[in-house]
C-alpha positions in Angstrom: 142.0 129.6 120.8 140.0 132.9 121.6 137.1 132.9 119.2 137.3 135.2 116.0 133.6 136.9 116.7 134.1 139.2 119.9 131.3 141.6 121.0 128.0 140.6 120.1 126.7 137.1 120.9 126.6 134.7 117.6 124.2 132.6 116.1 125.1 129.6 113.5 123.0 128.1 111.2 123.2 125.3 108.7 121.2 123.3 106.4 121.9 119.4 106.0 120.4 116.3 104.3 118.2 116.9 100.7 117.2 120.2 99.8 114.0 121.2 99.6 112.1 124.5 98.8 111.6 126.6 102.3 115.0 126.3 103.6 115.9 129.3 102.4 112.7 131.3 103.5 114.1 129.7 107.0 117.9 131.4 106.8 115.9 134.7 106.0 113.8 135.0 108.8 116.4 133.0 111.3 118.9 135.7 110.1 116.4 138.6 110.1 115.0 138.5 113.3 118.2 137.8 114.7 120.1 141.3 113.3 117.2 143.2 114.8 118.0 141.2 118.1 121.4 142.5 118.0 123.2 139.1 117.0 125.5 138.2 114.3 124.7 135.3 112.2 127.1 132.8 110.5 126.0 130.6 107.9 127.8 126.9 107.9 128.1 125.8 104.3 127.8 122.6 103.4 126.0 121.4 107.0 128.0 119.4 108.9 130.6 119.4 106.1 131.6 122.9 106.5 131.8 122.5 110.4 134.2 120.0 110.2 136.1 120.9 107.5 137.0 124.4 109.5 140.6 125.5 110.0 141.4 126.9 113.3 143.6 129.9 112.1 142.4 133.7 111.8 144.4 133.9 108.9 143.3 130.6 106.9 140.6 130.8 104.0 137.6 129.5 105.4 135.4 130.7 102.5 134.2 127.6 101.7 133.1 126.8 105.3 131.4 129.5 106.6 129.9 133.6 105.7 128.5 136.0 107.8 124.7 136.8 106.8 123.2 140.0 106.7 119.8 141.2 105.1 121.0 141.6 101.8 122.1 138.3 101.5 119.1 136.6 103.1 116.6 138.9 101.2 117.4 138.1 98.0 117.5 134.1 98.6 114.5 134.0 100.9 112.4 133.5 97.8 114.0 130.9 95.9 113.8 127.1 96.5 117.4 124.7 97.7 119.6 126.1 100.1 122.5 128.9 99.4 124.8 127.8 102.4 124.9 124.4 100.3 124.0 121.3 101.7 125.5 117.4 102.8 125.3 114.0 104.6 128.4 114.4 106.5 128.2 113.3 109.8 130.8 114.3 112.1 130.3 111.3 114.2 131.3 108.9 111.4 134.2 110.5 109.2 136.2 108.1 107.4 140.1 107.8 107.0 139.0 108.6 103.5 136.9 112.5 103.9 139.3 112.8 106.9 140.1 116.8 106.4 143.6 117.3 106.2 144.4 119.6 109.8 143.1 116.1 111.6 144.7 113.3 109.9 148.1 113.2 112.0 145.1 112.9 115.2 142.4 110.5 113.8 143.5 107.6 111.9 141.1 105.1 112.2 138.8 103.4 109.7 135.7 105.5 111.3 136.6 108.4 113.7 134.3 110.6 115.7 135.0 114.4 115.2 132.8 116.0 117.2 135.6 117.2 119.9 136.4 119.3 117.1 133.7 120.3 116.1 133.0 121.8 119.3 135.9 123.5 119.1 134.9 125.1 115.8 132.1 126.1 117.6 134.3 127.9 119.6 136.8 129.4 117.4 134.1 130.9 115.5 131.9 132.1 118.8 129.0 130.6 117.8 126.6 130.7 120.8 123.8 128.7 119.7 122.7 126.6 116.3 120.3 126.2 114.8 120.3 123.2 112.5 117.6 122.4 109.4 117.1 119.2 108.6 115.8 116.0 108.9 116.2 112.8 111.3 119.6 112.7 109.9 121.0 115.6 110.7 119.1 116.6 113.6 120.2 113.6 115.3 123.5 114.6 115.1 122.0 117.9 116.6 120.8 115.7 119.7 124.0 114.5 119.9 125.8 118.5 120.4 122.7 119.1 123.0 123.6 116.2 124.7 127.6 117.8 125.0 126.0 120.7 126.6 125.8 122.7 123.6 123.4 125.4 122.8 121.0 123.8 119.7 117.4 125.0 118.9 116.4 122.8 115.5 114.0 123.3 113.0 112.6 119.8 110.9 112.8 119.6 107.3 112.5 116.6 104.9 110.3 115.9 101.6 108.9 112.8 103.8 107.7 114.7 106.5 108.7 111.6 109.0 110.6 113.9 111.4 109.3 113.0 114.7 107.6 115.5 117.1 105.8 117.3 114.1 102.6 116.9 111.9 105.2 119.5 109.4 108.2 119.5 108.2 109.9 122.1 105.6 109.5 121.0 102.0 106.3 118.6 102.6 103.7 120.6 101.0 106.1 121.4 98.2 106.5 118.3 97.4 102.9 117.2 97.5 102.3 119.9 95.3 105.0 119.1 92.5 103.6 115.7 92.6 100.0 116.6 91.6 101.2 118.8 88.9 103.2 115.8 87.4 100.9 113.4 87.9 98.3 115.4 85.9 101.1 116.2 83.1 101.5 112.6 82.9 98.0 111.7 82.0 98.0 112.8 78.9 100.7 110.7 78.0 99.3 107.4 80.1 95.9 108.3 78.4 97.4 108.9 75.1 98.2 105.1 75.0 95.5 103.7 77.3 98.7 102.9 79.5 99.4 101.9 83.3 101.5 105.1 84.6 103.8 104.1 87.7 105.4 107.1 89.4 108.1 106.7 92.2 108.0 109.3 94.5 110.4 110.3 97.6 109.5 107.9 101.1 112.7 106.0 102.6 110.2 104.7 105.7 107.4 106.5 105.8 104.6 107.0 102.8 103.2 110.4 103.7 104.7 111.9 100.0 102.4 109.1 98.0 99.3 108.8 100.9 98.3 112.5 100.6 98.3 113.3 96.1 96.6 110.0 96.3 94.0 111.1 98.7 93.9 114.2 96.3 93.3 112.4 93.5 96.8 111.9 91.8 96.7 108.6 91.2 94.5 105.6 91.7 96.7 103.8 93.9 99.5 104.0 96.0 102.2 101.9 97.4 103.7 102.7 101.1 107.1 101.5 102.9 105.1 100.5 106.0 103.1 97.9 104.2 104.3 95.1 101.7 101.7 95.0 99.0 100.7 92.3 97.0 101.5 93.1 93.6 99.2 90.2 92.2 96.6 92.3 93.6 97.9 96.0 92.4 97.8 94.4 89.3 94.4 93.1 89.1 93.2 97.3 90.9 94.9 98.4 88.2 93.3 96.5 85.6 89.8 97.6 86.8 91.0 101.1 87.3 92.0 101.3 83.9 88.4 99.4 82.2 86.5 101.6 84.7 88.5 105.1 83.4 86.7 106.9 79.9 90.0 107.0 78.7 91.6 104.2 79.8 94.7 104.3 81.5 95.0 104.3 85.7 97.9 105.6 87.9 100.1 103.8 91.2 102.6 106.5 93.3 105.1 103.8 94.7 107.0 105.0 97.9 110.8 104.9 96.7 110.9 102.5 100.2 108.4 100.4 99.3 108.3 96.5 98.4 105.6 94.1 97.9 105.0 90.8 99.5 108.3 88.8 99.2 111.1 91.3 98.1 113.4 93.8 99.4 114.0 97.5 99.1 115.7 98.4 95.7 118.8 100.4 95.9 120.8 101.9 93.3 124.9 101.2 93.0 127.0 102.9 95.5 128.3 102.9 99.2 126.1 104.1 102.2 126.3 107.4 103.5 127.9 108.6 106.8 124.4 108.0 108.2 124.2 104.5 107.2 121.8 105.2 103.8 121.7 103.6 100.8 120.4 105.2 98.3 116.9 104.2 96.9 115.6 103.7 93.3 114.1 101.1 91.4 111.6 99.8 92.9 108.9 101.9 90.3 111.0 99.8 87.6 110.3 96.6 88.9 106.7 97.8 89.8 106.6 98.5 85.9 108.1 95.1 84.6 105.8 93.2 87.2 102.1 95.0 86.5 102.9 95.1 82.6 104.2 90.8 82.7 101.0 89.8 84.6 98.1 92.3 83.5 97.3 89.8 80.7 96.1 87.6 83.2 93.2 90.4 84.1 92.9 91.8 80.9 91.8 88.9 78.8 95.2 87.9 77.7 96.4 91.4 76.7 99.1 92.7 78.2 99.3 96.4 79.0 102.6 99.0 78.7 103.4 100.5 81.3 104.3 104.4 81.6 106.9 104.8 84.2 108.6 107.9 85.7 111.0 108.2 88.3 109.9 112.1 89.7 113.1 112.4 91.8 114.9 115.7 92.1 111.7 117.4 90.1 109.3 117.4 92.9 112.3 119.3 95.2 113.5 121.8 92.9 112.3 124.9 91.9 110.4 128.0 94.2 108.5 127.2 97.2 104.9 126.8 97.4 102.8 129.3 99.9 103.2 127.4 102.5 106.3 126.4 102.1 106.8 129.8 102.3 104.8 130.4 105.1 105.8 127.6 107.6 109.6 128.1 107.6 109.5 131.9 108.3 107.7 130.7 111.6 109.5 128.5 112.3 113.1 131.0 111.9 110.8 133.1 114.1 109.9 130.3 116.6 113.4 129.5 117.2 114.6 132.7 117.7 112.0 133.1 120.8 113.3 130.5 122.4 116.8 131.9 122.2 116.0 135.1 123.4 114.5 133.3 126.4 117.4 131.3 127.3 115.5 128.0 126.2 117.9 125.6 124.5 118.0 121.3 123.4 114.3 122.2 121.6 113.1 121.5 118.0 110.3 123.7 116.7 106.9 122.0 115.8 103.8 122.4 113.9 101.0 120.0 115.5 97.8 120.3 115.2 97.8 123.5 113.4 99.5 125.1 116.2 103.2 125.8 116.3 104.6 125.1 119.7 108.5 123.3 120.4 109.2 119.9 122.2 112.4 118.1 123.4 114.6 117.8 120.8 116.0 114.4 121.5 112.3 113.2 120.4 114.4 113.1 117.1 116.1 110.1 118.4 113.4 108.4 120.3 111.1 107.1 118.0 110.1 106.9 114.1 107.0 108.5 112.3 105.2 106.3 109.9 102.1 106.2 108.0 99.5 104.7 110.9 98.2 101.8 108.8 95.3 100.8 110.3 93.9 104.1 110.3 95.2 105.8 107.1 95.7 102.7 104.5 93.4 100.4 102.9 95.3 97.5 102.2 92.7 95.6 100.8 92.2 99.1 97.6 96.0 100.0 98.0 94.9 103.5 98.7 94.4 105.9 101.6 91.0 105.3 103.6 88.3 108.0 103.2 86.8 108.4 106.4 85.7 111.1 108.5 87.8 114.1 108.2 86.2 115.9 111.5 88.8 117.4 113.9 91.7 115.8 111.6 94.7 117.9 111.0 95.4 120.0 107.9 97.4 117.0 106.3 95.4 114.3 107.4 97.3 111.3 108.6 100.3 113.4 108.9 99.6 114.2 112.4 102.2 112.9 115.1 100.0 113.1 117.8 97.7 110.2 117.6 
């Protein structure tokens, strides 16, 4: 089927995975740039969701799918924080009989089906030239996967955790460290208050970066990482002494939503995995809180101490992004729009080492990025290490070069 966007050469663009503030700031200068250029632009709603979902036929309603962007539109998001093409976890490699859309169900009937035939045809119908995808390992592997069909893909990393491969930054990172300072301190008065233990859970499937860096700026006394399984004998017992050795006596843990001390497994809520595999996580700064408050007696001369315990969840994604949030995503719109105009495709944009630059983008698939242990985390304090910070990156041990 001839596509529906004759004339001038078409860019897509979609956001999948979590939101986060900065996507936004992404779509404007993506979409900007590109007008000026002489493209069109079509936002995907949804991510992968509204690819899939597409109906092949000029005259079908595809509102819900896709919109053409133009400055107006971009403008007057480009300053707030989510995303206004929506967002999912759809992966169109792994589409159930279930969230099978309905134009493909007399094709694919089994229990898992892989759609991306039609999604290159999608492609197609609506003459989309290149993509450029935003999101994390998720949905950027799923962006490998349309490189590696000979599609035209330039991708740009986002994710709270910042454990995109390839990149000291991702989109929504700072943010998020941010949001998580400012709670912490709104908590302490509370904590304080009641000469309390606070335990605050914080984003970090795998990889600790989101409770390693407010720690190392003073957020909390403690922190509690995916790639290491504490003892929580011996958080307790920090804790204790944190909290005798504080003027107002209370101390603070962040505990990675991934993490899991000596012993247990990760805590997931109810509910099925996602069409990436993903359970999701929560509960583990629960059983952090039963745990410390049952055996601080033992180091508090047979007094027990309350805990305080907050789940910061969706609070440390929502709202405006930060400045460089801000900042970071309008170079990276602008990084990806170099490479198309120079023909360069299969690449994901990259901040590392304070420079932006682009790599490979099936690095996505290649490898994970995790807290270095040895280098970053005490395990002995349960807290980051405070060593030289000469020639370090901006974020410390959130480099992905070392």
């Amino acid at each position: 089927m001839a596509n529906i966007n004759k004339g001038n050469k078409v860019i897509g663009i979609l956001t999948g995975g979590g939101d986060v503030p900065g996507l936004n700031p992404a779509i404007r200068a993506v979409t900007i740039r590109a007008i000026r250029e002489g493209y069109k632009v079509i936002g995907i709603r949804r991510g992968w969701g509204g690819m899939v979902d597409i109906i092949r036929d000029k005259d079908a309603d595809n509102s819900d799918n896709y919109r053409e962007l133009n400055s107006e539109i971009v403008n007057r998001a480009g300053r707030t924080g989510g995303t206004f093409l929506h967002t999912s976890r759809t992966n169109p490699s792994r589409v159930t009989r279930e969230n099978m859309p309905d134009q493909y169900k007399d094709t694919y009937k089994d229990d898992v089906n892989d759609l991306t035939p039609e999604v290159l045809k999608n492609l197609d119908f609506l003459g989309i030239d290149t993509l450029i995808p935003i999101g994390g390992d998720d949905t950027l592997s799923y962006a490998v996967r349309l490189h590696e069909e000979g599609f035209n893909v330039v991708a740009i990393p986002k994710t709270m955790d910042n454990d995109v491969p390839g990149t000291d930054y991702c989109i929504g990172f700072s943010t998020c460290v941010t949001r998580t300072i400012s709670l912490a301190n709104v908590l302490r008065t509370p904590a304080g208050s009641h000469e309390r233990f606070l335990v605050m859970e914080v984003f970090g499937r795998y990889a600790g970066f989101t409770a390693m860096l407010p720690t190392m700026a003073g957020a909390a006394h403690r922190c509690v990482i995916p790639e290491y399984n504490f003892d929580i004998e011996k958080l307790t017992e920090l804790l204790v002494e944190d909290r005798n050795n504080n003027p107002s006596k209370y101390s603070m843990v962040l505990v990675s939503e991934g993490a899991m001390f000596e012993g247990g497994e990760m805590v997931f809520e109810h509910g099925e995995a996602d069409a990436f595999g993903h359970k999701k996580l929560g509960g583990i700064g629960d059983l952090v809180s039963e745990e410390i408050q049952k055996r601080s007696s033992k180091y508090n001369k047979g007094k027990e101490i309350r805990t305080v315990n907050q789940k910061l969840g969706y609070m440390v994604r929502g709202g405006d992004p930060d400045a460089i949030d801000s900042i970071a995503p309008m170079a990276f719109g602008n990084l990806a729009l170099d490479l198309i105009l120079q023909g360069v495709y299969g690449r994901l944009v990259v901040l590392n080492n304070g420079r932006y630059s682009n790599i490979p983008i099936d690095i996505v698939t290649s490898r994970n990025k995790l807290v270095n242990v040895e280098k970053h985390y005490n395990t002995e304090r349960l807290r980051p290490f405070y060593k030289s910070f000469e020639n370090q990156p901006m974020f410390i041990m959130a480099s992905d070069m070392e």
